[in-house]
TIVO-2410 file (N, C-alpha, C; in nm, 3 decimals):
# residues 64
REC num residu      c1      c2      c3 atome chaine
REC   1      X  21.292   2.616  -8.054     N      A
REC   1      X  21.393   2.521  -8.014    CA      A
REC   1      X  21.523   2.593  -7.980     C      A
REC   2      X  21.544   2.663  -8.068     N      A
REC   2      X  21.692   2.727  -8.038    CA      A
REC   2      X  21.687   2.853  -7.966     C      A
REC   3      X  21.569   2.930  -7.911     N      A
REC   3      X  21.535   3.009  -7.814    CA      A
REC   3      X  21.558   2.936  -7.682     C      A
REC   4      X  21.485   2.814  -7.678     N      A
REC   4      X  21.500   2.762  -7.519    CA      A
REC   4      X  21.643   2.671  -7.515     C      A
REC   5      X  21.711   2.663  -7.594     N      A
REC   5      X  21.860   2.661  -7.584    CA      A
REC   5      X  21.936   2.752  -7.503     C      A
REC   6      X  21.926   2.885  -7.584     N      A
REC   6      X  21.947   3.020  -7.531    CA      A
REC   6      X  21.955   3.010  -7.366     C      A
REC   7      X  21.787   3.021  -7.368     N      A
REC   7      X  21.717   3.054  -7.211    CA      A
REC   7      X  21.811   2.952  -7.151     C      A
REC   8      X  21.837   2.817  -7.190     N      A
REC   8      X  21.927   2.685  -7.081    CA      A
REC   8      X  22.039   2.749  -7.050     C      A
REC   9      X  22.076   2.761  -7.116     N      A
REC   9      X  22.231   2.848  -7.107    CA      A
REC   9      X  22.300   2.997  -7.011     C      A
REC  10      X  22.160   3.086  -7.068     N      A
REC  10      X  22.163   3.170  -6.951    CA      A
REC  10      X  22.134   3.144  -6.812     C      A
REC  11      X  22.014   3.044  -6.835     N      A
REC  11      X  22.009   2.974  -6.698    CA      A
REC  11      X  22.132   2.953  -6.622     C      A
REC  12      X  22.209   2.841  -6.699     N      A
REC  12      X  22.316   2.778  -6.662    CA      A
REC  12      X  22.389   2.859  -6.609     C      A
REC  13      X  22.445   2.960  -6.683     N      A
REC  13      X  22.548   3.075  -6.642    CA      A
REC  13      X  22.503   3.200  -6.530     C      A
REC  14      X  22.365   3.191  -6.483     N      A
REC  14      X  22.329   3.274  -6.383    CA      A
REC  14      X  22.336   3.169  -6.271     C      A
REC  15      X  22.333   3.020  -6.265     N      A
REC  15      X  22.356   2.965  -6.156    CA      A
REC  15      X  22.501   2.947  -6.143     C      A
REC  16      X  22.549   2.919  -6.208     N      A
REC  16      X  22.728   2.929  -6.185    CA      A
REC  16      X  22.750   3.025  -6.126     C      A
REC  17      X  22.726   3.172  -6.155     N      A
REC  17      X  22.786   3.279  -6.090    CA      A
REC  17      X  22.713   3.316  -5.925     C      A
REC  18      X  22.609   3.204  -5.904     N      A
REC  18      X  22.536   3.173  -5.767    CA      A
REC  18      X  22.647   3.123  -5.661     C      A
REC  19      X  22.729   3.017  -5.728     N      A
REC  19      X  22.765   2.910  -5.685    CA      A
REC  19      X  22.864   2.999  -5.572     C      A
REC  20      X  22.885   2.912  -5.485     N      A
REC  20      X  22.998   3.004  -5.392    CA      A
REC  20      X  23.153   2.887  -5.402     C      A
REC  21      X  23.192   2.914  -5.498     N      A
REC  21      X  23.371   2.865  -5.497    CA      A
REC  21      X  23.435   2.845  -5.357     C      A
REC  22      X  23.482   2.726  -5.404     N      A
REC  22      X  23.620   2.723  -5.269    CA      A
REC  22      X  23.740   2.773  -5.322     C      A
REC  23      X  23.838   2.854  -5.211     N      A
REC  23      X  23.952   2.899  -5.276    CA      A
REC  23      X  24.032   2.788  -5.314     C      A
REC  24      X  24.132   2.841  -5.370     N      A
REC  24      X  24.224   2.719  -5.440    CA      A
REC  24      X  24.309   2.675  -5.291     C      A
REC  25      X  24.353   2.778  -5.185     N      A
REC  25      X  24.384   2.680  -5.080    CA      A
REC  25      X  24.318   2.567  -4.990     C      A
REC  26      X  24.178   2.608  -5.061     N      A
REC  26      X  24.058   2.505  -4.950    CA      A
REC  26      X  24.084   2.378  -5.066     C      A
REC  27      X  24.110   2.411  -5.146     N      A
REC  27      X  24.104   2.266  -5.237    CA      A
REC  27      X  24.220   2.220  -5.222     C      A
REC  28      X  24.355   2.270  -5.244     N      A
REC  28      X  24.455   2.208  -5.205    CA      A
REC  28      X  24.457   2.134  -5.080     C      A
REC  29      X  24.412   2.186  -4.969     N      A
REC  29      X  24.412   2.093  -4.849    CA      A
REC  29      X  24.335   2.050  -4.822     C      A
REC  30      X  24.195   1.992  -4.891     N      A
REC  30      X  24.121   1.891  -4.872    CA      A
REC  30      X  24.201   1.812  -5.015     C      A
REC  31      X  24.216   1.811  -5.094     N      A
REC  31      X  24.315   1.706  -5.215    CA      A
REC  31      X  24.402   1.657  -5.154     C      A
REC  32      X  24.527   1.772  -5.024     N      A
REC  32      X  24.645   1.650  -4.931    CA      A
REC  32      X  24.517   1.589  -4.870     C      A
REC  33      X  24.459   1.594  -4.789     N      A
REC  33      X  24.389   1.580  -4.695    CA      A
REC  33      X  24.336   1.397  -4.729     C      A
REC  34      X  24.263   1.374  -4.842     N      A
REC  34      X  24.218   1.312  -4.911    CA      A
REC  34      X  24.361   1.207  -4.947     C      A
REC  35      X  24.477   1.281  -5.020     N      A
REC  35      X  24.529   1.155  -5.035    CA      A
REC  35      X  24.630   1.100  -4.949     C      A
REC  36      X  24.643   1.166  -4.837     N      A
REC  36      X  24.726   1.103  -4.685    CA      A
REC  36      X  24.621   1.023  -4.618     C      A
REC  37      X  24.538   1.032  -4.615     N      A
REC  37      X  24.378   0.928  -4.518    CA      A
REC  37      X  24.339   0.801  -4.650     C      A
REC  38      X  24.393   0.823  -4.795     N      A
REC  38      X  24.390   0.724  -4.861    CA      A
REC  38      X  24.509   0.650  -4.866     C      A
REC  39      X  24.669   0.703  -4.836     N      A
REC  39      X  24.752   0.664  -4.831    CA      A
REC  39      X  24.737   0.574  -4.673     C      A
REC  40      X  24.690   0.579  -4.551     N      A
REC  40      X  24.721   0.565  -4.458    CA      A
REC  40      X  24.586   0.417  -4.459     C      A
REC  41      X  24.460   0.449  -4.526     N      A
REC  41      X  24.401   0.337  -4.550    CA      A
REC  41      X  24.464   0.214  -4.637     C      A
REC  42      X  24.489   0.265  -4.737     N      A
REC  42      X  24.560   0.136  -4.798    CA      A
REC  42      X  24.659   0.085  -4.744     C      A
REC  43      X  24.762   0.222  -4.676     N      A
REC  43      X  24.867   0.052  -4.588    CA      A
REC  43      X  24.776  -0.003  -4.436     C      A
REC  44      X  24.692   0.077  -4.396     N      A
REC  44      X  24.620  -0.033  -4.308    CA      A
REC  44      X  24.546  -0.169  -4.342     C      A
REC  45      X  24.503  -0.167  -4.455     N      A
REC  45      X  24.426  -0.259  -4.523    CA      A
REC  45      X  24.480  -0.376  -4.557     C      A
REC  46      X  24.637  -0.307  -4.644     N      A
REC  46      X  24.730  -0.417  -4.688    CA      A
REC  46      X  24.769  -0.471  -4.532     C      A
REC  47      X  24.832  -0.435  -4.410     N      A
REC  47      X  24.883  -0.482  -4.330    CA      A
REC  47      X  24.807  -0.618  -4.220     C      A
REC  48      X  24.663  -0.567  -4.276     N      A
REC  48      X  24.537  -0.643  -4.232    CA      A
REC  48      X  24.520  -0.771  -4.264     C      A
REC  49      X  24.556  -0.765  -4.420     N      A
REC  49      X  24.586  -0.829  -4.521    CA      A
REC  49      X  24.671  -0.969  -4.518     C      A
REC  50      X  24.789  -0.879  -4.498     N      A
REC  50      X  24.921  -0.980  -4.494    CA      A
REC  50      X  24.938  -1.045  -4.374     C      A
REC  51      X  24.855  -0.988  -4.249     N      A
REC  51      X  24.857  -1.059  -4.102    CA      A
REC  51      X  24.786  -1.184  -4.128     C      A
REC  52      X  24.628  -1.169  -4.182     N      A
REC  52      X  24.544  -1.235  -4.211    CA      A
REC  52      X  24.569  -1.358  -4.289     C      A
REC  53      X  24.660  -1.316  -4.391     N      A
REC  53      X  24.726  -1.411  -4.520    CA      A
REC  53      X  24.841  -1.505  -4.418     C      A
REC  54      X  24.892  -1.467  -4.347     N      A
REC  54      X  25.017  -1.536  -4.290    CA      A
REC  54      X  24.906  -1.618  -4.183     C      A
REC  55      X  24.845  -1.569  -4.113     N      A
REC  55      X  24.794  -1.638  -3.974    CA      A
REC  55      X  24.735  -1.735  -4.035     C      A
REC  56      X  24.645  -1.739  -4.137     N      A
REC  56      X  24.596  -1.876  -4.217    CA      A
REC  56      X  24.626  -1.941  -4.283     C      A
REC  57      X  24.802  -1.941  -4.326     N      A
REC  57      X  24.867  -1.972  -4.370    CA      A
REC  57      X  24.914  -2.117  -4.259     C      A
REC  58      X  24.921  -2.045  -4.179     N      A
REC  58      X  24.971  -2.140  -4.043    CA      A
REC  58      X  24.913  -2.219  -4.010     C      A
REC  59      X  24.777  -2.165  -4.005     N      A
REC  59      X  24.664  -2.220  -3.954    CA      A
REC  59      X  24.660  -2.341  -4.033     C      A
REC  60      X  24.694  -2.323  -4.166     N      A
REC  60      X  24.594  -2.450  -4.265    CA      A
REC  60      X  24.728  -2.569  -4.291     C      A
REC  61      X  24.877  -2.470  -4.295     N      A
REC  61      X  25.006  -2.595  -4.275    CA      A
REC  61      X  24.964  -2.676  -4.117     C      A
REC  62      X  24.926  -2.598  -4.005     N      A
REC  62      X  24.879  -2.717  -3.894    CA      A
REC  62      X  24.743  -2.802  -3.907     C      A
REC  63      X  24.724  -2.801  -3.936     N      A
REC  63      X  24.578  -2.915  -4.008    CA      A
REC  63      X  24.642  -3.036  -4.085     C      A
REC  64      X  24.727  -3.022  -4.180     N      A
REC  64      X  24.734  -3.120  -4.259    CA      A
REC  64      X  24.835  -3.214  -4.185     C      A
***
């Protein structure tokens, strides 16, 4: 049991050192990257939003 612990572990740590890292500048500019295209979705969404909210707003005060 505590042999094939071992073996998991070395496993583990011979595939980590496989792995090919991104530098810390590739991560920094996919992280802006990520939160300017989330910043720019949410005010599109909200603006979608509040058009949508007002136009049926209108819509439903002319009905009654």
């Amino acid at each position: 049991m505590i042999g094939a612990i071992k073996q998991q572990a070395r496993d583990l740590f011979a595939e980590l050192d496989r792995v090919d890292w991104p530098s810390k500048e590739k991560v920094l500019t996919s992280a802006w990257t990520v939160v300017i295209v989330s910043v720019f979705v949410g005010v599109y969404l909200w603006s979608v939003d509040w058009v949508l909210s007002k136009g049926f707003a209108v819509l439903w005060l002319k009905t009654r």
